[in-house]
VOGU-3710 file (C-alpha; in Angstrom, 3 decimals, decimal comma):
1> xxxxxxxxxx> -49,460/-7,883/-59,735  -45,925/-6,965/-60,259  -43,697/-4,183/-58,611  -41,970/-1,484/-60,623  -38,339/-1,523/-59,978  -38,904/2,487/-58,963  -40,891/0,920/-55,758  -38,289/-1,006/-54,523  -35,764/1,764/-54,956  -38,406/3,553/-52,914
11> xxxxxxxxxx> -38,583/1,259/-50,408  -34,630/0,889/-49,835  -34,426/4,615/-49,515  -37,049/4,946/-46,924  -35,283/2,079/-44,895  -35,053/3,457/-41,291  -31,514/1,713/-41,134  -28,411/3,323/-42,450  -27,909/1,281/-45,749  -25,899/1,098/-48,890
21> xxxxxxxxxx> -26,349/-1,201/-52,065  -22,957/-1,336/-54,394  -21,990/-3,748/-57,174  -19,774/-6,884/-56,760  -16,864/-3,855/-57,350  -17,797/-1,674/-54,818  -19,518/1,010/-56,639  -22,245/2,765/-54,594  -25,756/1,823/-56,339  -28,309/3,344/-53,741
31> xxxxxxxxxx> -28,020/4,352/-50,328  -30,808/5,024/-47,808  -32,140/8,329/-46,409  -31,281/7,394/-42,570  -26,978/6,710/-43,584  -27,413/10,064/-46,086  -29,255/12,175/-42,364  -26,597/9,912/-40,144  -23,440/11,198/-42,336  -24,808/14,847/-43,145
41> xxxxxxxxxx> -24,343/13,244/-46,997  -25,897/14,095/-50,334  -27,237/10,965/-52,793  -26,236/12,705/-55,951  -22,674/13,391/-54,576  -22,346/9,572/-53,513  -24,083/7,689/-55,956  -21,606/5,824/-58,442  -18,498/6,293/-56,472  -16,438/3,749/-54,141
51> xxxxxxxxxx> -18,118/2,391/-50,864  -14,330/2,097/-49,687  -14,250/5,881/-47,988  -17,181/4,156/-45,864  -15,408/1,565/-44,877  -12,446/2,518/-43,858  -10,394/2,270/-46,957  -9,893/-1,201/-46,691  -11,474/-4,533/-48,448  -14,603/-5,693/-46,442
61> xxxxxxxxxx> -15,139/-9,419/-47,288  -18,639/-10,687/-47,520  -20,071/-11,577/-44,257  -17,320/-10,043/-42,183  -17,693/-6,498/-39,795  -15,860/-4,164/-39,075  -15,764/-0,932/-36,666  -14,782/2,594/-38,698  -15,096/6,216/-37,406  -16,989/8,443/-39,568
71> xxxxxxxxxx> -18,274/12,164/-38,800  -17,011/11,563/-34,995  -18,604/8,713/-34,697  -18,229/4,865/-34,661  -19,821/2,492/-36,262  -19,732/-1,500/-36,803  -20,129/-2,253/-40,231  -21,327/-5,175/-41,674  -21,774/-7,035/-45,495  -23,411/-9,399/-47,418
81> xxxxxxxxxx> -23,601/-10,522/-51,254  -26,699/-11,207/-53,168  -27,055/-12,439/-56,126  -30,757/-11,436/-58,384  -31,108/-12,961/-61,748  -27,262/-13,612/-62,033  -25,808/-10,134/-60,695  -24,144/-9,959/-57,401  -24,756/-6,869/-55,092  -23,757/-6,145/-51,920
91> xxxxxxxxxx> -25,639/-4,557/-48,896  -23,805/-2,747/-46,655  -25,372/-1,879/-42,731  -24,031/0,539/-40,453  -24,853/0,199/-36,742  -23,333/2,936/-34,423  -20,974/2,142/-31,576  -22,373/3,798/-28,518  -19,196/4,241/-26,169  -20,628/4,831/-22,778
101> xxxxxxxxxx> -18,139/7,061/-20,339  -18,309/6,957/-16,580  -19,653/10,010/-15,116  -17,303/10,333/-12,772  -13,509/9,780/-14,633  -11,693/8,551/-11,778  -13,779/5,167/-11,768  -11,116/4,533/-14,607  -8,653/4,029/-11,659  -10,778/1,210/-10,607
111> xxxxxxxxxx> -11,650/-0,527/-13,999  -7,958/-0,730/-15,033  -7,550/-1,846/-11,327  -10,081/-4,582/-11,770  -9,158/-5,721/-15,234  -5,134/-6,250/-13,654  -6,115/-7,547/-11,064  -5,159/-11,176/-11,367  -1,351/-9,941/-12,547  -0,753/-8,098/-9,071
121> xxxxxxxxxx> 1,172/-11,043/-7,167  2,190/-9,428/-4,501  -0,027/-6,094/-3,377  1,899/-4,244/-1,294  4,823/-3,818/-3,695  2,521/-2,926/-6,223  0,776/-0,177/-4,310  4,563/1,214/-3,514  5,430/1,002/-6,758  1,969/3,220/-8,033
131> xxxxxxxxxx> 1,655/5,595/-4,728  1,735/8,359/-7,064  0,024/7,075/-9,832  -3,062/5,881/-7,422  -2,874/9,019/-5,813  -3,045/11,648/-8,769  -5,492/9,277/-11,060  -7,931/9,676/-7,460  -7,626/13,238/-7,297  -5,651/13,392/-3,676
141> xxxxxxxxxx> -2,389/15,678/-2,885  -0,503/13,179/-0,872  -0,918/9,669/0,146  1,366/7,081/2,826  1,097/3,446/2,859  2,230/1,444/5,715  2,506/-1,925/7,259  2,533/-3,456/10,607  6,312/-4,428/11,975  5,997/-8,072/12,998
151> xxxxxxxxxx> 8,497/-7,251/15,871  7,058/-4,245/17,421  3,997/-4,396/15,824  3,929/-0,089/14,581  2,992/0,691/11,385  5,535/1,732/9,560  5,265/3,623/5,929  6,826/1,820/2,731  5,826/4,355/0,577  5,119/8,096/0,833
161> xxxxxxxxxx> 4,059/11,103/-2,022  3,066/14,662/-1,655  3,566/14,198/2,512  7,256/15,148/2,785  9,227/12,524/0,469  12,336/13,883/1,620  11,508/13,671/5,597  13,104/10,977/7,575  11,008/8,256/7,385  10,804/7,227/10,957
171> xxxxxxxxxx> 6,582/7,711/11,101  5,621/4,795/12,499  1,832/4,609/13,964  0,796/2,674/16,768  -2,499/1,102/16,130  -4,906/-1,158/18,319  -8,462/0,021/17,865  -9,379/-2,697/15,501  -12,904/-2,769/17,261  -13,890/0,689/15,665
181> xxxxxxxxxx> -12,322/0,043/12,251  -13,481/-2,401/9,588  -11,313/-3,202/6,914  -12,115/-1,913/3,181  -13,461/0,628/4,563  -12,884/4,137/3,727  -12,820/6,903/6,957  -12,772/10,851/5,840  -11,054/13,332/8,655  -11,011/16,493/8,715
191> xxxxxxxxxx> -7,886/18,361/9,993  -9,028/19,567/13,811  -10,837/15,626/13,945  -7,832/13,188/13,002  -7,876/10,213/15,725  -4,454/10,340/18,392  -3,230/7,613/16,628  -2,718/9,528/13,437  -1,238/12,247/14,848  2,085/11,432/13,106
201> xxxxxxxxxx> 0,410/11,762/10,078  -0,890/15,113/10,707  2,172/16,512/11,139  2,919/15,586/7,934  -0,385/17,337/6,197  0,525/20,489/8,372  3,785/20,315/6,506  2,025/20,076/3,198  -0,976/22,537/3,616  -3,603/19,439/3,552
211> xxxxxxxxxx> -6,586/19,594/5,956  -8,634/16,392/4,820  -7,667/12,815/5,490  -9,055/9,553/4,069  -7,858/6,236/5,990  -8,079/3,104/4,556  -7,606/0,295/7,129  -6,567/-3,310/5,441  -6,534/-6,684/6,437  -6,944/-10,639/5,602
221> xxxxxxxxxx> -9,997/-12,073/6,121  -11,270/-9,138/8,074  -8,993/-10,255/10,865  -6,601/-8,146/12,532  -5,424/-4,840/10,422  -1,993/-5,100/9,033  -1,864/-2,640/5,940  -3,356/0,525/5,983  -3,846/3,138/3,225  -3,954/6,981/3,775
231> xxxxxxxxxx> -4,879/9,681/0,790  -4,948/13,206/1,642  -6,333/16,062/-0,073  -6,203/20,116/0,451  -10,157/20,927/1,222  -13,469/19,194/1,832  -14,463/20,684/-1,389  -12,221/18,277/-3,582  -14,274/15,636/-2,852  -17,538/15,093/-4,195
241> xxxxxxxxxx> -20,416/12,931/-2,923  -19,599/10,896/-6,201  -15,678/10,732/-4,958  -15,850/9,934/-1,837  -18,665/6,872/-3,173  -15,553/5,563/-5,568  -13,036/6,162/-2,586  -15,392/3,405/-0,725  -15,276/1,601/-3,704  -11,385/1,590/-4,050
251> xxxxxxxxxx> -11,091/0,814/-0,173  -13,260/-2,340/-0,736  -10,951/-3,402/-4,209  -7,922/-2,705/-2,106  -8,771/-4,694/0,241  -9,792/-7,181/-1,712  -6,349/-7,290/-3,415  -4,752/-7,584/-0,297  -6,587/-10,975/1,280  -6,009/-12,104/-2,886
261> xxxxxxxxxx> -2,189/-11,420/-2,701  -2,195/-13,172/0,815  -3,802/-15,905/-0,135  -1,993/-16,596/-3,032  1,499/-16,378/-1,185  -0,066/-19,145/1,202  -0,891/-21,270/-1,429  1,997/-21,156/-3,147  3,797/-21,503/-0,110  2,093/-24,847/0,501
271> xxxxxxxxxx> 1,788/-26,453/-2,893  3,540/-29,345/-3,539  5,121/-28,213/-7,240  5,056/-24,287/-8,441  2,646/-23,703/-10,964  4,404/-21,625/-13,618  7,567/-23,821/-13,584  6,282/-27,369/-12,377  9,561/-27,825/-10,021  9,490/-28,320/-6,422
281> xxxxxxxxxx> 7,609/-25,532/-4,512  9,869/-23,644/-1,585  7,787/-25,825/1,098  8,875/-28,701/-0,517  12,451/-27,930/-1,098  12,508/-26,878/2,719  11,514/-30,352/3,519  13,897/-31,866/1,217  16,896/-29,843/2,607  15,935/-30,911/6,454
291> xxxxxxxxxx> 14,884/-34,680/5,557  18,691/-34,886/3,458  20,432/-32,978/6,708  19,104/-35,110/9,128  20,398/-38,245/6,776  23,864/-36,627/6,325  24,367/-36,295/10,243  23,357/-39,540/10,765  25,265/-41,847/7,831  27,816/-39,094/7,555
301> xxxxxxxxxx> 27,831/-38,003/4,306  28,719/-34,781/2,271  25,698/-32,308/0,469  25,333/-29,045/-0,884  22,846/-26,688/-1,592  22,762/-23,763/-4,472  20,803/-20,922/-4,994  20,040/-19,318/-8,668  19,162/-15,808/-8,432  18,040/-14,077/-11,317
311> xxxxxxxxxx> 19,059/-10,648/-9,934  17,704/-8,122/-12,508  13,905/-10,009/-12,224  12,201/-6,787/-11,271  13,643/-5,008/-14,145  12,725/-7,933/-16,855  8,851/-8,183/-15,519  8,416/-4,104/-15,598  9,992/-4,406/-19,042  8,617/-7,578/-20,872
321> xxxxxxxxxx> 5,222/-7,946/-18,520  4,595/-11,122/-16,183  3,827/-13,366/-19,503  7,384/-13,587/-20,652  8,777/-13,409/-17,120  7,070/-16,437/-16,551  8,096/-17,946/-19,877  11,848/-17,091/-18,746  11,589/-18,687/-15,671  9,898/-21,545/-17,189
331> xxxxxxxxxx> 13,046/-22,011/-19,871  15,644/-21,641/-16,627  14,052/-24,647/-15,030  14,071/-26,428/-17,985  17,856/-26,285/-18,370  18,189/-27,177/-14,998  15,965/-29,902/-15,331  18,286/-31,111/-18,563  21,574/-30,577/-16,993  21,104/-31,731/-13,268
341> xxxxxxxxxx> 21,621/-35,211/-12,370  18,358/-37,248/-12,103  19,144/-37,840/-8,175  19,522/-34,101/-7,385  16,611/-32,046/-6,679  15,080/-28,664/-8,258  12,901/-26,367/-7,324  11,263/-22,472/-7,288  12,593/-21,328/-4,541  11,608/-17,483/-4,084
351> xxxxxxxxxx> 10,004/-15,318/-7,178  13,036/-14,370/-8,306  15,259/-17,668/-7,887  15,781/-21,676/-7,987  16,818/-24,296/-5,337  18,983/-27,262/-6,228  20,361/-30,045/-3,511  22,654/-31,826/-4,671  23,305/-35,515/-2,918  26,563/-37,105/-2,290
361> xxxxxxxxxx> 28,340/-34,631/-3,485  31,363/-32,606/-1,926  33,003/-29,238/-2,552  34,758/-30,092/-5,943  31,911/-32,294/-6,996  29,254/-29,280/-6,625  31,286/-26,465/-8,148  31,328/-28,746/-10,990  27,560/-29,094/-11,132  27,396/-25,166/-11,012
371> xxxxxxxxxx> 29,538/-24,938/-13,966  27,606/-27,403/-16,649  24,832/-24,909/-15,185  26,322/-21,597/-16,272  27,362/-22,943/-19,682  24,004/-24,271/-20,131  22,482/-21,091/-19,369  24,759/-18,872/-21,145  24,127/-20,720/-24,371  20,345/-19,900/-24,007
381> xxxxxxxxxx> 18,225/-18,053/-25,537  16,083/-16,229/-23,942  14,206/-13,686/-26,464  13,028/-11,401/-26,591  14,382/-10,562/-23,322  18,304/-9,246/-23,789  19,501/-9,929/-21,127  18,878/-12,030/-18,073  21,807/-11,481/-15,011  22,135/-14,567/-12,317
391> xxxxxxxxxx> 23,999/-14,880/-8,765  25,150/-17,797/-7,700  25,903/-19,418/-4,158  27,049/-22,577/-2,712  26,506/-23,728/0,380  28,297/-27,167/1,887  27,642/-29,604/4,961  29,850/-28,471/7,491  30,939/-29,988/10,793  29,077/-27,107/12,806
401> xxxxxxxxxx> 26,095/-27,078/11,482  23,388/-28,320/13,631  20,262/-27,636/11,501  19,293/-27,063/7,656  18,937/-23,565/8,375  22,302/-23,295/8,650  22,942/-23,994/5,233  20,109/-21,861/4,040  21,261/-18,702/5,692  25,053/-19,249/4,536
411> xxxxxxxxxx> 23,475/-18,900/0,761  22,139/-15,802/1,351  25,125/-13,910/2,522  27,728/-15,355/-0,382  25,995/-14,399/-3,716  28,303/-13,433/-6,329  27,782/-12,771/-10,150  27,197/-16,018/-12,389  29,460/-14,807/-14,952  32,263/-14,610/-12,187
421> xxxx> 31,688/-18,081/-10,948  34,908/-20,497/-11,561  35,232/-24,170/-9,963  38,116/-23,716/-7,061
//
């Protein structure tokens, strides 16, 4: 018993899923009652024109989907061709995009702090850098972050807003109840209840007209408590119960960052070739330098030692992100690689700059070396970044010195411009 065409119309109509049948062209043959209730449409006013208002304007090739906004709403989109007794139609299926929003919008702090995470090298700087940023996105007035002084082992702040920018920044904070405190941890004070030891930081929220303190405490490996994190706010009643949960939440991320940044530094610090550039690693060059020194005293020969600082690095990986950074550095090492001898030695020295011994060679001989090196590097290209600025310094054997570290420190203090570097 055979169907009347009318039946099947029927049936696509009553189709609980939001449908629409056009020819191979795109004109709209039928559409069902749930995309007509979805969109608020009429049939008769969409019947027989273009499906391409739908879609989003744009060609939707068979089997291929797509995401448009219609109404306020999203929805994937999705087609297919079928071809009946010759004639090709295509069905059309909407499925809407259900966007779910956190109930509480400062957890967006900590998903775009999660989903970076792997591009923040070194922590502290980055939570100096985004004091202000982390501070207003978590709802707090003012916020200090500090680390411990190796010497005299106070904390001392690196980074201040809302608590008196323009103070002297001699706060310093000593610390040494790491029994009560556990790191990644979040501690809420109120103003007449701050511990002694944050006292100095009191002062400070007098100053501002803040009466509620959060401390974060921060360490590696939940050892001893180098970093700590402090966010203030103006009354108890800014913070919710679901704030101060994501404050907990952020002091357990933060903290988290900070053994991952630590970590990292050790590891690069005791790999055998950097990753991103595949010269010699600092430890490495280190070794080199003190194994070569020790030789030179003993057979009495001449070496030198150069640094390559790319002194605008900062600037170039806020401005271009870490990828191309990293694609920069990897194109400096290459040149040196190319226009280096094969008996002198390369390597990442620091973030921001290359190490380069150079055997058997004497004060002439060297400044030479450095040369080929400039012209090498000011005939590349680097795009898309403009413009990449280098220091130079050269540091030679001398009579006095009695260990490698000699020559190491002499680098540091006599960087001058690339650009102004001439042989003597």
């Amino acid at each position: 018993m055979s169907l009347s065409k009318d039946i099947y119309k029927f049936a696509f109509r009553e189709n609980p899923l939001p449908l629409v049948i056009t020819d191979v062209n795109g004109m709209i043959l039928e559409v069902s009652d749930a995309l007509l209730s979805e969109l608020e449409l009429q049939r008769d006013a969409v019947i027989g024109t273009s499906i391409y208002p739908l879609i989003g304007n744009k060609e939707l090739k068979p089997g291929k989907e797509r995401a448009v906004s219609l109404k306020e709403k999203k929805y994937s989109v999705r087609t297919k061709n079928y071809e009946v007794e010759g004639i090709v139609f295509r069905i059309f299926v909407y499925r809407e995009i259900i966007e779910i929003k956190p109930a509480n919008p400062k957890t967006v702090l900590l998903e775009k702090l999660l989903k970076n995470s792997y591009r923040i090298e070194n922590f502290p700087r980055f939570v100096s850098k985004n004091i202000k940023y982390i501070s207003n996105k978590i709802g707090a007035h003012g916020g200090i972050f500090l680390i411990k002084d190796a010497k005299d082992k106070l904390f001392k702040p690196i980074a201040y807003y809302g608590l008196g920018e323009k103070m002297p920044k001699r706060l310093s904070i000593k610390f040494d109840k790491e029994d009560y405190y556990t790191p990644g941890l979040a501690y809420l004070y109120e103003a007449s209840k701050i511990p002694d030891f944050l006292g100095p930081v009191q002062v400070l929220m007098e100053w501002a007209q803040l009466s509620l303190l959060v401390f974060i405490p921060l360490s590696q490996d939940n050892k001893e408590i180098d970093t700590m994190f402090i966010l203030a706010y103006k009354d108890r009643s800014d913070l919710s119960n679901d704030d101060i949960a994501t404050l907990k939440l952020l002091a357990l991320i933060f903290n988290v960052f900070h053994e991952k940044s630590k970590l990292k530094k050790e590891l690069s610090e005791s790999t055998y070739r950097d990753f991103i550039t595949r010269t010699y690693s600092q430890i490495m060059l280190k070794e080199f330098v003190s194994l070569i020194f020790s030789q030179a005293k003993r057979y009495h020969f001449l070496f030198s030692v150069v640094l390559l600082k790319i002194t605008n690095y900062q600037d170039i990986k806020r401005i271009y992100g870490p990828g191309m950074t990293e694609l920069a550095m990897q194109k400096v090492s290459s040149v040196l690689l190319r226009t280096l001898r094969k008996s002198d030695v390369v390597g990442k020295y620091t973030e921001d700059s290359f190490l380069f011994i150079l055997p058997f060679t004497n004060n002439g001989r060297s400044e030479f070396a450095v040369q080929r090196v400039k012209n090498a590097l000011l005939n590349t290209d680097f795009a898309p970044i403009k413009d990449i600025e280098f220091a130079v310094s050269i540091a030679h054997l001398e009579e006095g010195d009695t260990k490698a570290e000699d020559m190491l420190q002499r680098l540091k203090a006599s960087l001058i411009p690339l650009s102004q570097f001439k042989p003597g």
